[in-house]
One Martini backbone bead per residue (centre of mass of N, CA, C, O) as a GRO file, in nm:
protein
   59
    1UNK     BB    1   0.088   0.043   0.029
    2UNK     BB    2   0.035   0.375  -0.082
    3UNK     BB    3   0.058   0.698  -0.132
    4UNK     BB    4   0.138   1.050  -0.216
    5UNK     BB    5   0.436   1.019  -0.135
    6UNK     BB    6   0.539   0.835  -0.375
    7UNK     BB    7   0.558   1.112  -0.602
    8UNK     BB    8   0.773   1.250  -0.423
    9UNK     BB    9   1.090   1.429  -0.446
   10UNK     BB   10   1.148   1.392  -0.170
   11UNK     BB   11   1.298   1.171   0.032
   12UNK     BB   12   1.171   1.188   0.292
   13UNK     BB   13   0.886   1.136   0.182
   14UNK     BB   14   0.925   0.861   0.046
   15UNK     BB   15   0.988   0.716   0.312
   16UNK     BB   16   0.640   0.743   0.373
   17UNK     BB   17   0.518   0.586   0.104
   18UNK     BB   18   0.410   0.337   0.307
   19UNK     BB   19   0.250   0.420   0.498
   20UNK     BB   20  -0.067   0.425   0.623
   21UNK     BB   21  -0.083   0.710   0.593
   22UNK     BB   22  -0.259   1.006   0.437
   23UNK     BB   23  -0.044   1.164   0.294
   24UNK     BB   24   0.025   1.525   0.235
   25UNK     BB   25   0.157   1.752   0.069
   26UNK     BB   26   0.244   2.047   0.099
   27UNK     BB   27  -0.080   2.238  -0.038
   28UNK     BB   28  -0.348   2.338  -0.143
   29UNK     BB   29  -0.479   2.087  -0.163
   30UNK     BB   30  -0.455   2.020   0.126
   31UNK     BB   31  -0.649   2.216   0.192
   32UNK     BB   32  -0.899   2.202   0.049
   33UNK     BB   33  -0.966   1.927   0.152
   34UNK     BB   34  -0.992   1.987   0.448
   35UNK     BB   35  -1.239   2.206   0.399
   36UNK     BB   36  -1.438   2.016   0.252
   37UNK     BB   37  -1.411   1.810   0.507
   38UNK     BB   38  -1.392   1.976   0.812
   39UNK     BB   39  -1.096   1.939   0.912
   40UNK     BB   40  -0.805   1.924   1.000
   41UNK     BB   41  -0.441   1.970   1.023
   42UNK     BB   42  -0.197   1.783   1.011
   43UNK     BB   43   0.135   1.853   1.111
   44UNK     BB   44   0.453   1.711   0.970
   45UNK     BB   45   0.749   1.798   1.069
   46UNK     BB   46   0.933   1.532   1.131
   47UNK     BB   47   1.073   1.211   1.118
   48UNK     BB   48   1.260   0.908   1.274
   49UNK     BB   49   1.225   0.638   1.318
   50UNK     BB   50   1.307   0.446   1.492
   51UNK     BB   51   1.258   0.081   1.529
   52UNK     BB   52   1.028   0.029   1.660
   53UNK     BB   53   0.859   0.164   1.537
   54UNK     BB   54   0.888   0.026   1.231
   55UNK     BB   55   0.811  -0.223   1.379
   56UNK     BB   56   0.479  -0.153   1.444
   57UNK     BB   57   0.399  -0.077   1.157
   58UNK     BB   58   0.435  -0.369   1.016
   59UNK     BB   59   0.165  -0.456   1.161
   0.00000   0.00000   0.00000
């Protein structure tokens, strides 16, 4: 399962791109898609996973 950072050209966005999150790239359409929604926005700021983490993930 991929998401939309799949398409992504920034490495590091890259490697979120088999992520279970549906996240999307800092951009107007992620704001419309959010107010069309009636969603919050959730900023993730940049992290690099643990081993646990990624091993959790996995699950």
């Amino acid at each position: 399962m991929t998401n939309r950072l799949a398409a992504a050209t920034s490495p590091y966005l890259q490697q979120h791109a088999e992520n279970p999150v549906d996240w999307w790239e800092w951009g107007p359409e992620a704001f419309e898609e959010a107010r069309r929604r009636d969603v919050p926005v959730l900023l993730s700021v940049g992290y690099a996973a643990c081993h646990w983490c990624q091993v959790l993930e996995a699950c």
